[in-house]
C-alpha positions in Angstrom: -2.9 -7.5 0.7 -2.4 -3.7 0.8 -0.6 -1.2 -1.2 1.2 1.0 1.2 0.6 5.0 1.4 2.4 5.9 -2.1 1.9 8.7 -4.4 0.7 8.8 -7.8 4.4 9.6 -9.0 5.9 6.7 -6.6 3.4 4.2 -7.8 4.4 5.0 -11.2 7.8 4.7 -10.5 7.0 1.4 -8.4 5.1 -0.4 -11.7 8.2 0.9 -14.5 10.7 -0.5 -11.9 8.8 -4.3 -11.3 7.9 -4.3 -15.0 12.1 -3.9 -15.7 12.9 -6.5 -12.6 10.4 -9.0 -14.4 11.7 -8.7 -18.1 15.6 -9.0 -16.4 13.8 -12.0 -14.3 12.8 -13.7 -17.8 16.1 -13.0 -19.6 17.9 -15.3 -16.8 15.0 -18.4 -16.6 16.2 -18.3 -20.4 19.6 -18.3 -19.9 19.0 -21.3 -16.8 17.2 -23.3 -19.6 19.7 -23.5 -22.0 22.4 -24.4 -19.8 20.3 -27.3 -18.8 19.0 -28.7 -21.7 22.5 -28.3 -23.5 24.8 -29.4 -20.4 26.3 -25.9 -20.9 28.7 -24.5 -17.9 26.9 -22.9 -15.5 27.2 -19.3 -14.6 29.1 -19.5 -11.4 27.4 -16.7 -9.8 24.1 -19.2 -10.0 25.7 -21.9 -7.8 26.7 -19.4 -5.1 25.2 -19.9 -1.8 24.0 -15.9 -2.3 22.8 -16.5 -6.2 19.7 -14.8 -5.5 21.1 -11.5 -4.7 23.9 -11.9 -7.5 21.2 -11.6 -10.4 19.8 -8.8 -11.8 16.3 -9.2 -10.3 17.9 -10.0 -7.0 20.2 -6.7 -7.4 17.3 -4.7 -7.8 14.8 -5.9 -5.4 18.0 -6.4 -2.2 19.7 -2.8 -3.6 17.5 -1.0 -5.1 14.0 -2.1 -4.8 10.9 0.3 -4.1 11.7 1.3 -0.5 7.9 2.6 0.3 7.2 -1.4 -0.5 9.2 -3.1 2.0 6.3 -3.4 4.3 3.7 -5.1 1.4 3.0 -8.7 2.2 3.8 -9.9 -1.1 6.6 -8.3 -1.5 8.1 -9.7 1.2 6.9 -12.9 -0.1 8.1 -12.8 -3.3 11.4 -11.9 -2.2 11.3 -15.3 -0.2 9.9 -17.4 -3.1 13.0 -15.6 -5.2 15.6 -17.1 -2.8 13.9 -20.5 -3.1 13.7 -20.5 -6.7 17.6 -19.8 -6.7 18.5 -22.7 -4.2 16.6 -25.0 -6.1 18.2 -23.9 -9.4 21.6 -24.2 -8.0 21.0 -27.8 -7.2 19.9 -28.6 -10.7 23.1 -26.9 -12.3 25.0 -28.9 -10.0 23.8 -32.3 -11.1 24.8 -30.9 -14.9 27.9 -29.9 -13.7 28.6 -33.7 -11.6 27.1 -35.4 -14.9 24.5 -37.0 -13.1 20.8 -37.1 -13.7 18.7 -34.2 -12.8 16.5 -35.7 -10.1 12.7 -34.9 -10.6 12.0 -34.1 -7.5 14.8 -30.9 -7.6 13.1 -30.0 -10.9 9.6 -30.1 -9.4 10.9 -28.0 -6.6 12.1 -25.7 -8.6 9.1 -25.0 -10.9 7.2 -24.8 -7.7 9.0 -22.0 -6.5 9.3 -20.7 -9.6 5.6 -20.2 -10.3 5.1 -18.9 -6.8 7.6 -16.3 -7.2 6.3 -15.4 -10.8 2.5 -15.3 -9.3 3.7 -12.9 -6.1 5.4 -10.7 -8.7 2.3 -10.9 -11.3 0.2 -9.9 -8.0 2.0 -7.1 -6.8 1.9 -5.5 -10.3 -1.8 -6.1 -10.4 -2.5 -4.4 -7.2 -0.2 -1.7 -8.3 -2.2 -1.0 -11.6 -5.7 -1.0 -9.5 -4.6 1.1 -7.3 -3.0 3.8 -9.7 -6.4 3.6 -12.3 -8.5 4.5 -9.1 -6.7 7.6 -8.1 -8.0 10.9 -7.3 -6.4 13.2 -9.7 -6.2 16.3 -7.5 -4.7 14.6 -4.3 -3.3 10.5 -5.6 -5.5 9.4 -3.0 -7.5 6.2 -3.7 -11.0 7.9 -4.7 -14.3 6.9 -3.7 -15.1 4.3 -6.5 -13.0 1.8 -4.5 -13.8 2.5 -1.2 -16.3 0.3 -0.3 -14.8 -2.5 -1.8 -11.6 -2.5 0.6 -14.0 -1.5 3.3 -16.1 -4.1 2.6 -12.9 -6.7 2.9 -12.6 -5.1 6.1 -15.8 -5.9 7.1 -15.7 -9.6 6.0 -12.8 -10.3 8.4 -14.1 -7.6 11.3 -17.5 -10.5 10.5 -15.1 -13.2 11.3 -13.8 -11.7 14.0 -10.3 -11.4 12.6 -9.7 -8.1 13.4 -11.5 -4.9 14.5 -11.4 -1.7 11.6 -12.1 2.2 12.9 -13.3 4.1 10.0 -12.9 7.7 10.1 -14.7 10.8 8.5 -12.3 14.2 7.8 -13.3 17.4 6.8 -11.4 20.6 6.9 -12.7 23.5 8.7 -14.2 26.4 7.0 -12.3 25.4 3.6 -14.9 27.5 1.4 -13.2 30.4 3.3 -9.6 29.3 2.0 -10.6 28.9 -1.6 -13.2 32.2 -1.4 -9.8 34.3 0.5 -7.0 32.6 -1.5 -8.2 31.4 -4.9 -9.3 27.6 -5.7 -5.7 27.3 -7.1 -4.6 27.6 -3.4 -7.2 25.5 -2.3 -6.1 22.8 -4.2 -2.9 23.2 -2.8 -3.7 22.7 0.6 -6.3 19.8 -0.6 -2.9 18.5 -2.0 -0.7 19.0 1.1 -2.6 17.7 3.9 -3.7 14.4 1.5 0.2 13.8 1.0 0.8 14.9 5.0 -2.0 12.2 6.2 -0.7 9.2 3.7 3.0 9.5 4.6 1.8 9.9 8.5 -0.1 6.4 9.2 0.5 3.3 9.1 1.6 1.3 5.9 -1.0 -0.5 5.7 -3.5 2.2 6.2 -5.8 3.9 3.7 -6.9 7.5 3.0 -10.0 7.9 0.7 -10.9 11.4 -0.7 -14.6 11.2 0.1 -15.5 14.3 -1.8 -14.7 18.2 -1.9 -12.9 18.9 1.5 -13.9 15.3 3.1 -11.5 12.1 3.4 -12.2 8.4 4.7 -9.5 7.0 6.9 -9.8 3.4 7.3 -7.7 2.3 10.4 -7.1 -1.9 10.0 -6.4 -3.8 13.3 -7.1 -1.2 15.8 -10.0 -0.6 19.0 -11.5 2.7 19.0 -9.2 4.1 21.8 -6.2 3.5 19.7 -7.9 4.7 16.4 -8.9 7.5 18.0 -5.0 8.2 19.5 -4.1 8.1 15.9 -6.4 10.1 14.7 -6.0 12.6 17.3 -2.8 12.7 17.1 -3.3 13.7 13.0 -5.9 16.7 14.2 -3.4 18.1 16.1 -0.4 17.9 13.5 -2.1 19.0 10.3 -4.1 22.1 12.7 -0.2 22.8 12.7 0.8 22.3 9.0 1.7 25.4 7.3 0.5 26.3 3.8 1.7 29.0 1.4 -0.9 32.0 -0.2 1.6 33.2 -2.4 2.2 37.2 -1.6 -0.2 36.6 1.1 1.8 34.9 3.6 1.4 31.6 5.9 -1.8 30.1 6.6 -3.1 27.5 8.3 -6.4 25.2 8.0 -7.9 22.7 11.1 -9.6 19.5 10.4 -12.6 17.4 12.0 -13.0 13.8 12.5 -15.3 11.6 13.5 -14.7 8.1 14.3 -16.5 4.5 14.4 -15.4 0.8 14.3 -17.3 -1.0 11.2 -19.8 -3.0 12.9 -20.3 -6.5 11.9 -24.1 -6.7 12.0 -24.9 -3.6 9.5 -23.9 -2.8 5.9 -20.5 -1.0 5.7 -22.5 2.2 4.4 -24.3 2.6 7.7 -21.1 2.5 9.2 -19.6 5.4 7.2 -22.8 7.2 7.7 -22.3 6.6 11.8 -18.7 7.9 11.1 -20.2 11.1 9.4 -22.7 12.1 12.0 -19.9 11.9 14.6 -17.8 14.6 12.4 -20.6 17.0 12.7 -20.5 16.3 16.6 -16.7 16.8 16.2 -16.9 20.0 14.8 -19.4 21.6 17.0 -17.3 20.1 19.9 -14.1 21.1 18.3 -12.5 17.5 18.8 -12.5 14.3 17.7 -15.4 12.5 18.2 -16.2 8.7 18.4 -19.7 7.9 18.2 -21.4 7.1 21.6 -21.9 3.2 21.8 -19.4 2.4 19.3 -16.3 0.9 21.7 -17.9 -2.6 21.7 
């Protein structure tokens, strides 16, 4: 699975809001197992054909859940394995409620869904809290300490042929010029902007690495060269565009270079990145982006 572009702030956010959802999630199984074992009357809002939106974990994940999520896998999933959990316990209250035995195969079914819906939740939080501990400081980009293990994920399924992955080296342009004319404050700054313009501009499942200094790592997921390098021409263009703010000094503006390479199946993923970088240096002195010759296949 992959966490989507979010900020440091959002992820944050994301982890406080699933750890609330998960304590509100245990309050109710409580609640559920009293009723049971002591043939109590159920709440009716847990026999509804909607239960799982009427409870407090449903209300927040249906309501007000963490919009920059929706797209995440298993956050989709858990939201499914929620539903089933709730369909299952409605049948159980309703064999309390009719007197009649609770049949084991409803309780089985329930405890099923149950522990998927509790191992989803349990993953999403994990994925969360590895992603936030490996943050660049400066920019909330995933640093370089776990690049190469997603990339190397990558490579695994570009090995099995499940997919092709486009890896791509950015640098900004003459950036020693912005800190040396600005101030390094400044330079952060535009460090700053153009890492939060590039994460909320691809796709979800996408990643942004800050490489080092100036430099980022774009890995591209499910994609040829041609349409990696679309989106990442497309990106060249926009943040060339982007404006950014030297306080009494007016608007300035700062260009980027890429160069771009699909992770090739038959070499470590570090020769790949290194294929990647020499194509930026032909990028700049061309003043495009550059794929690497030979590396459509």
């Amino acid at each position: 699975m992959a966490i989507p572009n979010m900020s440091d702030e959002q992820m944050r956010m994301a982890l406080k809001e699933i750890g609330q959802a998960s304590y509100n999630h245990e309050q109710w199984a409580e609640m559920l197992y009293g009723t049971l074992i002591c043939r109590l009357a159920p709440d009716q809002r847990d026999t509804s054909g909607d239960a799982h939106h009427m409870c407090r974990f449903g209300q927040w994940y249906y309501k007000s859940g963490i919009v920059a999520f929706e797209h995440h896998p298993g956050f989709a999933e858990l939201g499914i394995e929620h539903e089933h959990m709730h369909q299952y316990a409605a049948h159980l209250l309703q064999s309390c409620t009719d007197g009649v035995p609770v049949p084991i195969e409803d309780y089985e079914r329930f405890v099923t869904a149950l522990k998927r819906m509790r191992l989803e939740l349990a993953t999403v939080q994990r994925e969360l809290e590895d992603a936030l501990f490996d943050l660049d400081p400066l920019t909330g980009t995933p640093s370089r300490a776990g690049m190469l293990t997603k990339l190397r994920e990558q490579h695994e399924l570009v090995k099995r042929r499940v997919h092709g992955c486009a890896v791509a080296m950015m640098d900004l342009d003459l950036f020693k010029s912005v800190n040396d004319k600005h101030g390094h404050a400044v330079g952060d700054k535009v460090l700053i902007g153009v890492a939060r313009y590039v994460m909320a501009h691809l796709r979800p499942y996408d990643k942004l690495f800050r490489y080092g200094g100036e430099e980022f790592l774009i890995c591209l997921p499910d994609i040829d060269l041609q349409k990696g390098h679309d989106i990442i021409d497309r990106l060249r263009e926009e943040l060339g565009s982007l404006s950014h703010e030297a306080d009494s000094k007016g608007i300035f503006h700062v260009t980027a270079s890429f160069g771009l390479t699909l992770l090739d199946p038959d070499i470590p993923v570090e020769q790949s990145i290194d294929r990647a970088d020499k194509a930026l240096y032909v990028s700049k002195a061309m003043g495009e982006t550059a794929p690497l010759s030979g590396m459509g296949q």
